[in-house]
Structures are given as C-alpha cells and as structure tokens.
BAFI-834515 format. One record per residue (C-alpha): x negated, y negated, z negated. Coordinates in steps of 0.001 Angstrom, whole numbers, plus 500000, padded with zeros to 6 digits. Example, Ala and Ser with C-alpha at 12.3 -4.5 7.8 and 13.67 -1.06 7.14 Angstrom:
<lokols>
487700504500492200
486330501060492860
</lokols>
This chain:
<lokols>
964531617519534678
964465619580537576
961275618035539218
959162618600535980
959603622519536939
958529621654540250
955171619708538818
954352622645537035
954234625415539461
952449622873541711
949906621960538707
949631626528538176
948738626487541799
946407623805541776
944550625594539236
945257628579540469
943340627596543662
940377626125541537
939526629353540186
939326631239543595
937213628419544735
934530629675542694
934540633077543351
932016634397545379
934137636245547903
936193633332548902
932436631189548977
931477633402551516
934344633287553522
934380629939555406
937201629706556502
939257630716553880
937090628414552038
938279625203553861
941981626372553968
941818626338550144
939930623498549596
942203621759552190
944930622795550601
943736621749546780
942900618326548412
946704618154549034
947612618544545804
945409616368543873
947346613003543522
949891615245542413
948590616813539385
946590613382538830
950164611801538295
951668614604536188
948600614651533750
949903611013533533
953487611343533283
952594613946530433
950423611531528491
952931608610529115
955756611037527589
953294611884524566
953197608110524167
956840607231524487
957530610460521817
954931608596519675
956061605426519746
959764606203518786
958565608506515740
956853605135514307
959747602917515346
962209605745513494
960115606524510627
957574603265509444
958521600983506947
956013598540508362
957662596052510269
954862594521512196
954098598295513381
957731598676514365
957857595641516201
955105596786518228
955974600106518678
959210598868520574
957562596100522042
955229598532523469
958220601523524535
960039599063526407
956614598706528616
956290602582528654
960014603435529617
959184600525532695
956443602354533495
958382605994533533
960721604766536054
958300603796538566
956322607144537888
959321608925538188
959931607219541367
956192607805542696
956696611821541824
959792611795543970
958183610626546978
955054612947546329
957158615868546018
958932615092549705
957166618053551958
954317616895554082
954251617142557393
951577620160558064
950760618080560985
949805614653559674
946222615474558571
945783616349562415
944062614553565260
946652613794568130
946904613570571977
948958610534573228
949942610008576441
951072606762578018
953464606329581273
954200603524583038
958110602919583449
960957601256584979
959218597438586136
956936598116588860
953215596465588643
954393594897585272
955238598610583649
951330599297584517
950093596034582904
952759596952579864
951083600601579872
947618599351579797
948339596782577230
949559599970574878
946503601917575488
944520598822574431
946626598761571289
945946601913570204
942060601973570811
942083599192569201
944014600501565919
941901603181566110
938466601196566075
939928600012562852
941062603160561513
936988604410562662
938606607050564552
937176608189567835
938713608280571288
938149610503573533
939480609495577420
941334612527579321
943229611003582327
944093608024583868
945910607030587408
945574603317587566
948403601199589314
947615597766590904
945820594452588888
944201596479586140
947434598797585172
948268602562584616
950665604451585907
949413607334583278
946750607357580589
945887610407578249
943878609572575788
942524612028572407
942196610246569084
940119612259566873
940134611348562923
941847612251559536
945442611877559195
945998610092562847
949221612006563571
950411610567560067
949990607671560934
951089607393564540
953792610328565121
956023608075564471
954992605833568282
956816608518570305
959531607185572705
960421604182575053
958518601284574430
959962597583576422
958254594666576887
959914591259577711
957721588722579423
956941586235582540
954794587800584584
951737586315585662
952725586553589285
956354585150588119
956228581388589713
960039580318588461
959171581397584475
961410583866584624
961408586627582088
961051590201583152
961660593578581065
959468596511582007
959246599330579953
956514602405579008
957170606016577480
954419607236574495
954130610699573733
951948611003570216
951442615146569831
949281616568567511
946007618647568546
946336622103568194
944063625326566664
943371628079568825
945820630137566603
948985628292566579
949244628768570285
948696631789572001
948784631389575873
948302634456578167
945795633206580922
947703635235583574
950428632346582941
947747629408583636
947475628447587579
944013626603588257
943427623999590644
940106622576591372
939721619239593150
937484615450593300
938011613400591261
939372610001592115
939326607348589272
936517606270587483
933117607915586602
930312606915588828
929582607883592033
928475611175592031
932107612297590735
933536612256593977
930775614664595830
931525617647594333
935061619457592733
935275619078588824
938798617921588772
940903620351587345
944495620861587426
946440623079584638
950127624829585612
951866626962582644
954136629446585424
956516629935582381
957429625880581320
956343624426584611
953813621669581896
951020620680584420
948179618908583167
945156617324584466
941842615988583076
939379614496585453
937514612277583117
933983614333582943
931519614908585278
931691619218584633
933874621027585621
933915623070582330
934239620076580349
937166619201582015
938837622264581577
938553622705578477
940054619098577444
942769620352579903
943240623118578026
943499621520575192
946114618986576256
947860622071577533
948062623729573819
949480620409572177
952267619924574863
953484623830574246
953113623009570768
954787619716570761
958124621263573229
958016624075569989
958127621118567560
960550619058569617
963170622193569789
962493622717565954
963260618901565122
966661618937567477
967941621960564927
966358619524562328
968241616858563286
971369618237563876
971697619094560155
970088615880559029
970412612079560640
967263610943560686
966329607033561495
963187607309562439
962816610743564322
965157611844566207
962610613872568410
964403612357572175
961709610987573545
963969609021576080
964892606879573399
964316603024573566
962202603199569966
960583599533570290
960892595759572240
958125593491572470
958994590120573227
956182587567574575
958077584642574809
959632584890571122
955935586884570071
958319589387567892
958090592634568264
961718594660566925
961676598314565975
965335599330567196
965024602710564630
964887600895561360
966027597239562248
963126595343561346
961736592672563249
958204591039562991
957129587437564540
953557588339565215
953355590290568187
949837588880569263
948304590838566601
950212593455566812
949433593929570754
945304593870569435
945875596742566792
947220595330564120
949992598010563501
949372598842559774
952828596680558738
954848598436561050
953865601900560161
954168601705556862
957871600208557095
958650603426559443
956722605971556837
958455604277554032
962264604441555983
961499608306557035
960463609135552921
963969607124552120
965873609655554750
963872612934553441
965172611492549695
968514610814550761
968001614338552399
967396615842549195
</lokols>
C-alpha cells in the first residue's frame, strides 16, 4: 500500500530527529533545538499509530496461520472470531492514517489576530460586532488562551464599528481559521417596537501571528503617525500622544493600535498587526491559486463571502459552507463553538482526501 511507504519515511525521520536531539551541538543551539523538537512533536501520533498498525498486522498474520494450520477447533474458532475484530479494527486505523497523513497547515499551531467590522445594519451591525467579539473571548476563556486587546472604535449603545483583538495560545489558528468571512445575524432589535426582524451583518478576519522572519518589511515603506487616543484607557490617555498609526506606502494596509498607555507598546502591537495582514494578503493570493485547482467547501479564501447566519428568533445558527444547521445559538453566541468547528475541520480533511 502506498501510504505504508509514506509511514516509513515519516517513522526514519522521526527517529532521525531523535538522535540529533541529543547531540550536543543541536542542545546548544536553541533555536534549532525548538524547531526540531517542534517538529518531532508533529509527528508523534503518527508513528504512535504505525507502531500499532504494525502490531495489529503481526496479529492478523498470526491469527490466520492458526486458523490455516491448527487442528484444534476451539483454537480455530477463536482465532477467526478474534480476525474478524482485528480486520474491523484495520479499517478504522487505516482510515485514522489517512487523515493523519493530510498536510498540516504550518499555520495552525500559531496564535492569530482577528479583526471584527461592523457591516451593512447600522447601530444593530455594532451590537452584532460586539456580540462576536464576546463570542470569541469567551471561546477563548475556555480554550485558557489569552487575549490581548489592540483596537476598538465603538458605535452607539455598547457596539463596535471595529475591534482587533490578539488571541495568544497553542493551535488557535487551527481552530478558528476557519471564522474568516461575512457573518449575518437575524433578529428584532431592541429598539424595534412592531417585532419586526432585522438582518445586519459583520466581516471576521482570523490571520495568524507572524515571526520576525517570515516577513521582511523595509522601514522606509512604514509611514508613522502619532496621535491621542480616544477610546478607552483612563484618563491620562488622552493628555499626551501614544496613539499610533501604521501606513505600508507599497499595499496602502493601515493599521492602528491605541489600546496602551506607551507609545512603544503601541507600536509594536501595531507592528505586529501590520506583519500578519502582509502575511495573510501572501496567504490569501496563495489560497486563490489553491483554489483554482481545487474546490474547496470550507476555504475559499474571499473574505466577502456570506460564511455564517445567526438567527435569534429560530436560535439556529446555519453554516452556509458545509450546510449544517444547529438549534442552539444561545450557547453558541457565549462560546460554545467546539461543535461547529469540528464539523468545518472534519468537511475541510474530507475535501483535502477527496483532493488526494
């Protein structure tokens, strides 16, 4: 089988990388040192379900030797007894190795940047945007990843018009790349006196943060702008200039941070939200060339796309990429988005198979 050859280059690399983790040259060498370990991490449930398939294959060779060669009929009947159980139990390994041996994203073990946008629906699109940012902390409070506040212009009656946000943790951008695109709620507003149901809509942008190496910006392409801050922070934000405003010349990407009370501070989350938009527009152009050789459901990397509909009334939420629809939107608007992820990680895996 075609896969076993796979499994056993990646099982000669595992150990392969084992070895150099004990040598003293690569100990010293820190970095080098966590790439490798990072990288052996990756391919540990891997080799783990090899060394398994391999046994179970020992045991299914065993079994049919005794049920081809005994003259003990009790044996026999257990020996098939028990290969019908092993050959069950092949299948689903065999099934398990598939998905393992899909590529992984490089990105997923990565902490993310998300940005949120009020849209189309006036006061409502601000409430909708604020309700999304309260999703996602809250996901992320179960997750025990920790958020980190960039931006924010608030709208009228506790919305957003914008809300950057950092959510720093292991695997987050697995787990939530997948968010990017038009979001639409359906609901009466509060303000509504007839009952009448309203659609507003929000934009999410999920990109993933960003090393100091896979983006190289020249700073003679970086305009700075210093100004006050004007949203939240105290009252001493306001008397002096720590605002900062970010313009790449070459893309036109402007980005702002005026969350801290330093100057510094704030430029370098700017900065930083800077790196993982240039890195996401590199990703987006890479998944269009992607896409145009392979359909995929769940990413199709247009971030004007209408991804997902929540509707109050009906409390179902519909995800328009892979069809499904789930009748508990009240938990899923307080963070309770495990379900749906996993039905959108489990439709992209069936793509990259079909893919395959």
């Amino acid at each position: 089988m075609e896969f076993i050859k796979k499994l056993q280059s990646l099982k000669e690399k595992f150990d392969q990388i084992t070895e150099q983790l004990s040598e003293p040259g690569i100990v010293s060498n820190q970095e080098r040192y966590v790439k490798l370990n990072r990288e052996r991490s990756g391919l540990i449930e891997i080799v783990e379900t090899y060394n398994e398939y391999n046994t179970l294959i020992k045991n299914i060779e065993g079994n049919k030797e005794i049920v081809s060669t005994s003259d003990e009929q009790d044996l026999v009947e257990m020996a098939e007894m028990e290969l019908e159980e092993l050959k069950e139990k092949k299948e689903e390994l065999e099934e398990k190795i598939k998905l393992l041996l899909i590529p992984k994203d490089p990105d997923d073990d990565k902490s993310v940047i998300v940005e949120i946008r009020a849209g189309t629906g006036g006061d409502e699109a601000g409430l909708f945007a604020a309700d999304l940012f309260r999703m996602y902390s809250r996901f992320a409070e179960l997750k025990g990843w920790k958020q980190d506040l960039i931006d924010m212009n608030e709208s009228g009656k506790g919305g957003y018009k914008e809300v950057v946000f950092g959510l720093i943790g292991q695997g987050v951008y697995g787990d939530l790349k997948f968010e990017s695109g038009v979001h639409r709620v359906q609901r009466v507003p509060l303000t509504e006196a007839s009952g009448r149901v309203h659609t507003s809509a929000a934009s999410v942008v999920v990109m993933p943060e960003v090393e100091d190496v896979e983006v190289d910006i020249d700073p003679g392409d970086i305009r700075v702008d210093v100004y006050r801050s004007g949203g939240a922070g105290g009252q001493n934000v306001n008397k002096v200039e720590t605002a900062i405003r970010l313009t790449h010349i070459p893309t036109g990407i402007v980005v702002q941070c005026q969350d801290e009370r330093s100057q510094l501070k704030n430029r370098q989350k700017a900065m930083k939200v800077l790196k993982a938009r240039l890195y996401d527009q590199k990703l987006s152009e890479q998944n269009s060339e992607i896409a145009a050789q392979r359909k995929s459901m769940v990413k199709s990397g247009d971030r004007s796309d209408k991804i997902r509909t929540y509707n109050f009334p009906q409390n179902r939420v519909t995800d328009h990429r892979i069809g499904v629809t789930l009748y508990n939107l009240s938990e899923i608007i307080e963070g309770s988005l495990e379900e749906l992820i996993e039905k959108l990680k489990i439709a992209d895996n069936t793509e990259k198979l079909k893919a395959d």
